[in-house]
C-alpha positions in Angstrom: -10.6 248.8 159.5 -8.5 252.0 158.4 -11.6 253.9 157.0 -15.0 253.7 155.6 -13.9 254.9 152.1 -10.4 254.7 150.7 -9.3 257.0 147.8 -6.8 256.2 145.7 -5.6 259.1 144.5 -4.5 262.4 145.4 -6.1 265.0 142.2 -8.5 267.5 142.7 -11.3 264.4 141.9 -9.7 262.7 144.9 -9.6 265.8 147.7 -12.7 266.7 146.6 -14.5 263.4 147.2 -12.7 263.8 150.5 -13.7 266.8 151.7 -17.9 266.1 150.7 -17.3 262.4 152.5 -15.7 263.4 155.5 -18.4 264.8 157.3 -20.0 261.6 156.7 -18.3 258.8 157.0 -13.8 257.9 158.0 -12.2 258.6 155.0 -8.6 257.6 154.1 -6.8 259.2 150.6 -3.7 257.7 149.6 -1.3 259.6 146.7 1.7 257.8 145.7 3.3 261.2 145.3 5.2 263.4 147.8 2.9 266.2 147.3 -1.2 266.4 146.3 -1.6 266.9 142.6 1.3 266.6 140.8 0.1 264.9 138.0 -2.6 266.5 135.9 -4.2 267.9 138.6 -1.2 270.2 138.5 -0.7 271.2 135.2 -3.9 272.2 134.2 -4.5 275.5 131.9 -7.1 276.0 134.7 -10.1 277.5 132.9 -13.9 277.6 133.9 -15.4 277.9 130.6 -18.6 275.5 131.4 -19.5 274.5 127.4 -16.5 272.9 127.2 -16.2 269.3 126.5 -19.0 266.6 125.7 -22.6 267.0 126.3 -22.6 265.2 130.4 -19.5 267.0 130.5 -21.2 270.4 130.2 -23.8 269.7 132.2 -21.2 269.1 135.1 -19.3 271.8 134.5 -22.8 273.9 134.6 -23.7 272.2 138.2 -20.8 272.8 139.6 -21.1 277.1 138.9 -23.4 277.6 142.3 -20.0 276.2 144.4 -17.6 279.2 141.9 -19.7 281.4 142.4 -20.5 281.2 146.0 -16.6 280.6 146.7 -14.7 284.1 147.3 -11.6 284.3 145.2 -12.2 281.1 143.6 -12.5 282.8 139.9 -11.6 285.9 138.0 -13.0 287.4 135.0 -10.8 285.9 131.9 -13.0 286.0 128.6 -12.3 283.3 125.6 -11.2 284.4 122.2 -11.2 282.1 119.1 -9.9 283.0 115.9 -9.5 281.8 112.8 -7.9 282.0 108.8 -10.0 281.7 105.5 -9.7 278.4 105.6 -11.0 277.8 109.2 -14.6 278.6 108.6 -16.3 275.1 109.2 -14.8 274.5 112.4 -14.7 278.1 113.5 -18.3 278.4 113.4 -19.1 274.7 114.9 -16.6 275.5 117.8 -18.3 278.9 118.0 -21.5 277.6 118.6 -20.8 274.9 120.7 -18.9 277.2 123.2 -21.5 279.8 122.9 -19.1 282.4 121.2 -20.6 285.7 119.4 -19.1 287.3 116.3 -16.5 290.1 116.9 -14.9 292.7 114.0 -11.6 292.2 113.5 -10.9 295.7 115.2 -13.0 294.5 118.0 -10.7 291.2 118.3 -7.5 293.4 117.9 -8.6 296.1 120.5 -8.8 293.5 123.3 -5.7 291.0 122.0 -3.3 294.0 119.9 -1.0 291.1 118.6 -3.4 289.7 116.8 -2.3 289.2 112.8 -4.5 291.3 110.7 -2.7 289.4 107.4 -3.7 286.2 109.0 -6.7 286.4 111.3 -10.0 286.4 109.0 -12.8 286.0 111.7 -12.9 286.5 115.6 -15.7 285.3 118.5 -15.5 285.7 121.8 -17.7 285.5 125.4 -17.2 287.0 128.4 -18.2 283.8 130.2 -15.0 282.3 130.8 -13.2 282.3 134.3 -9.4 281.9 135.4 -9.6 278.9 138.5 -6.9 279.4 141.4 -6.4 276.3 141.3 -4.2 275.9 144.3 -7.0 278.3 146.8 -9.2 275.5 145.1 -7.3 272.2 146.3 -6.3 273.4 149.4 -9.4 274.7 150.6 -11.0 271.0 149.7 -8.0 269.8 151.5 -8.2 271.7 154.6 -12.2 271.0 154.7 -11.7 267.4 154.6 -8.8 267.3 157.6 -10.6 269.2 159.6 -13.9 266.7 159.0 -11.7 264.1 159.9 -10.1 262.7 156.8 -6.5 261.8 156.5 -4.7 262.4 153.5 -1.3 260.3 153.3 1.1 261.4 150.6 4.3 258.9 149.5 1.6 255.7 149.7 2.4 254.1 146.5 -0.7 251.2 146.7 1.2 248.0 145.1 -1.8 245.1 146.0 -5.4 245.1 146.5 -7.5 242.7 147.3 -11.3 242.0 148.7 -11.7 239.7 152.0 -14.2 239.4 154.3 -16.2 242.6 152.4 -13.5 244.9 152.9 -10.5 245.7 150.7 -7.3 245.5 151.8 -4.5 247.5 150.2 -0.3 247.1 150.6 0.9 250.6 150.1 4.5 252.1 151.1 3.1 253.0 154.2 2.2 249.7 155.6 -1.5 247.5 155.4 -4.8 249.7 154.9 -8.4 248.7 154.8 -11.9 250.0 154.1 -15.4 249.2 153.1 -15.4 251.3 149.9 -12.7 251.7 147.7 -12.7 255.1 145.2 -10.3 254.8 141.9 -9.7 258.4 141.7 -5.8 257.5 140.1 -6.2 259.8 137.4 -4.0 257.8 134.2 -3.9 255.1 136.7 -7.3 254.1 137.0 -7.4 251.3 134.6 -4.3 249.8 136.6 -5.7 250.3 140.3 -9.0 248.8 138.4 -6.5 245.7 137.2 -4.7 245.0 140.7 -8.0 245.4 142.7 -9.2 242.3 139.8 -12.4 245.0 138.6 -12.2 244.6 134.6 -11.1 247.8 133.4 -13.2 250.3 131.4 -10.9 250.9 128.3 -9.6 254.7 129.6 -7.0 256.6 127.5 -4.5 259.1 129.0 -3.5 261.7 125.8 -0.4 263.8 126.8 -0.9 267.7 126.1 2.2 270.0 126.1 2.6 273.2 127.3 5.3 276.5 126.9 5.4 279.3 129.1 6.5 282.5 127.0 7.6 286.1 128.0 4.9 288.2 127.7 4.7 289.3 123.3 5.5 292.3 122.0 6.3 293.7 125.6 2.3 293.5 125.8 0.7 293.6 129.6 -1.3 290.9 129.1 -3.1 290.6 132.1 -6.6 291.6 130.9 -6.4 290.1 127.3 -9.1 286.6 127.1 -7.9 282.9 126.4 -7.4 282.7 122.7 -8.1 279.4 120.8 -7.2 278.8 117.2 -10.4 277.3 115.7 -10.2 273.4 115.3 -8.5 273.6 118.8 -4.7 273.8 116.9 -3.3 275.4 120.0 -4.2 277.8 122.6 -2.8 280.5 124.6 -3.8 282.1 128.0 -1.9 284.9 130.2 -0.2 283.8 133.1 1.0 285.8 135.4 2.4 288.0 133.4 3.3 285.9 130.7 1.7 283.5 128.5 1.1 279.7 128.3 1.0 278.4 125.2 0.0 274.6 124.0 -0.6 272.9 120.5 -3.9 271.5 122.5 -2.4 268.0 121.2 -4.0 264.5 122.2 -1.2 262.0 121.9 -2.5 258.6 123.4 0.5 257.4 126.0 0.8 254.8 128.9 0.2 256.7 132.3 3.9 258.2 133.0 4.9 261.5 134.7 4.2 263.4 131.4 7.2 266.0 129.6 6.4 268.1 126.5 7.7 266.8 123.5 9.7 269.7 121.8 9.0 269.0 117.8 5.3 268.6 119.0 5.7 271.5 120.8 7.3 273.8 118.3 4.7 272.6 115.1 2.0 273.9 118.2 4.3 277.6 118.6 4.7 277.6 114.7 0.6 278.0 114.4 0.3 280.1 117.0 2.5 282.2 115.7 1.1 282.4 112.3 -2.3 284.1 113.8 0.0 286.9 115.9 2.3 289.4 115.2 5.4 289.0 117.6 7.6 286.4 117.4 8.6 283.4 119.8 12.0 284.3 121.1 12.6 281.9 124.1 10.7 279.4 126.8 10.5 280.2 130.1 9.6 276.7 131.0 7.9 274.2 129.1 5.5 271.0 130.8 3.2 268.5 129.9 0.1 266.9 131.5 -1.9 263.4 130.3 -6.1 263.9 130.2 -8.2 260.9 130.3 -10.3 260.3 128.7 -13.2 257.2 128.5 -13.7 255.8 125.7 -17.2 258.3 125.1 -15.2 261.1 126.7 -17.6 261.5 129.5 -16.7 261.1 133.7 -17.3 257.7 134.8 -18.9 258.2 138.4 -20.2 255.7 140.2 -20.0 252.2 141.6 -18.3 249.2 139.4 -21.4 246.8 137.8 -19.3 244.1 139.3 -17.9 244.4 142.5 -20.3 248.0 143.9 -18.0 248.0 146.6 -15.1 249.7 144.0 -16.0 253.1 142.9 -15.2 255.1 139.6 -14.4 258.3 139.8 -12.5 259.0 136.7 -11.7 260.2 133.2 -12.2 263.9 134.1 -10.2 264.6 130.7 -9.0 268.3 131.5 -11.9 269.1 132.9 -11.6 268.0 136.3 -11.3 271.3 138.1 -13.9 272.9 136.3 -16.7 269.5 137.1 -15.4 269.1 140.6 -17.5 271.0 143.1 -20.9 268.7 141.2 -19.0 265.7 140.5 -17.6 265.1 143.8 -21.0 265.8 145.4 -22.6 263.7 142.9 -19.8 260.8 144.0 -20.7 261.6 147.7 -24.0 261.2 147.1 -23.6 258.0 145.7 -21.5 256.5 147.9 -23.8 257.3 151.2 -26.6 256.1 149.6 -28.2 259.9 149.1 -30.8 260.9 146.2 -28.4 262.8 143.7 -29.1 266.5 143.3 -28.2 265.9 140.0 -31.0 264.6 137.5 -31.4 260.9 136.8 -30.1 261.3 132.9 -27.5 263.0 133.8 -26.8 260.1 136.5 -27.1 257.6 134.3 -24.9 259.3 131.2 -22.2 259.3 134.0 -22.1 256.0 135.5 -20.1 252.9 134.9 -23.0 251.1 134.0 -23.6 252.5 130.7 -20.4 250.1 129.5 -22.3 247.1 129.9 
């Protein structure tokens, strides 16, 4: 036997799991890429804004705030912004309440983000309580936490056959045979296929593609302190980055798991609203990306053991918010796995696991 757990997968979900299991049990992660998170894992906007997403979701992403905060360098301050036109009033104020948002004047709103549009801009709401993640601090100190517990992390395995002898999976990846006790389907768009070739019916996840543009920083602006803004509704979004500023028409366009690229007219309707609500106008890309986030079909994680085969673990459908839910959901997953009580409370538990598909 190669290891006690094999992850497929090489996300943040994956090294995560990795680095709470390998103090614990052998632990073998296989990514089919040459490099640990290239996929969505490395195109996230990269946001800790915990009331984001569906009810379990938040919950999470509240769990998981102990690890942030207790994690030098982990976050810095950012702030969240959302603004809306006339017309945007209903879903302004239900996104505003749902993300815990709190009225701002229009001067307010302008003295923090001068670009804003005062033609076009008819309400503001912002919080304070909305962090930038370093993402790459954040994967590779779970990476280098889990190789020093033990675990091996093989990049370039491409798995291409499972199956379950003997109670232990065996797995033909580039790199030759593996086996292990416990297999974790951590594959990101993947998962229903790993699900599929492992012969575990699949759950019914979605990958929606979401396009990004970097642009040069408005106006001349320093950007550096201004919050994440969101156009109410979610049009599109914008966020300074390194002194420039992503900017993405927040679509969700329902594709086959692929190595994702923006698509330019949905990418210029997404620039063309954004635009509307500021004042200087899109000149030139610096680079433009695209990442898919999964979703299940209730838009919640799906953590835990398969109803069918509890030997084949789900941890998937993290839906953009996978760095923000990882320090709680891979402990929750660890837990699990070794047979701990969950620090996490039995609802929350139960919203999350497989089981709740019948």
């Amino acid at each position: 036997m190669d290891a006690d757990v094999v992850i497929i997968g090489g996300g943040i979900a994956g090294v995560s799991l990795a680095a709470r299991l390998a103090p614990l049990a052998s632990v073998l992660l296989l990514e089919a890429e040459p490099a640990l998170a290239h996929h969505a894992s490395g195109r996230s906007a990269a946001l800790y804004e915990p009331r984001y997403g569906s009810p379990a979701v938040v919950e999470l992403s509240l769990a998981s705030g102990a690890f942030f905060r207790d994690t030098p360098g982990i976050l810095s301050p950012r702030g969240l912004m959302m603004v809306g036109k006339t017309e945007d009033a209903a879903s302004f104020a239900a996104d505003s309440a749902a993300m815990g948002l709190a009225p701002v004047t229009l001067a307010e709103a302008r003295a923090m983000v001068p670009m804003l549009n005062p033609d076009a801009v008819a309400m503001a709401a912002y919080s304070p309580d909305a962090w930038d993640i370093d993402t790459d601090l954040l994967l590779q100190g779970f990476a280098r936490s889990a190789r020093a517990s033990g675990a091996e992390l093989r990049t370039g395995a491409t798995v291409t056959g499972i199956t379950r002898q003997a109670g232990q999976w065996h797995l033909t990846t580039a790199q030759g045979p593996v086996t292990g006790r416990v297999l974790v389907n951590a594959a990101g768009a993947w998962v229903d296929r790993v699900a599929q070739m492992a012969g575990v019916p699949p759950l019914g996840f979605t990958p929606f593609r979401r396009s990004m543009a970097r642009i040069p920083a408005p106006g001349g602006h320093d950007v550096s302190r201004w919050p994440m803004l969101f156009g109410a509704g979610e049009a599109w979004y914008a966020k300074p980055d390194a002194g420039a500023l992503i900017v993405s028409p927040a679509e969700e366009h329902a594709m086959d798991p692929h190595d994702a690229w923006a698509d330019d007219m949905v990418l210029a309707e997404g620039l063309g609203r954004y635009e509307e609500m500021v004042t200087p106008p899109v000149t030139r890309l610096l680079s433009n990306w695209a990442g898919l986030r999964t979703f299940a079909p209730d838009r919640a994680l799906v953590i835990g053991p398969d109803v069918r085969a509890p030997s084949f673990f789900w941890l998937a459908g993290q839906g953009g918010q996978g760095f923000q839910s990882c320090p709680a959901a891979s402990q929750l997953a660890a837990d699990l796995i070794t047979g701990r009580a969950p620090e996490l409370g039995a609802d929350l538990v139960q919203a999350l696991s497989p089981s709740r598909f019948g």
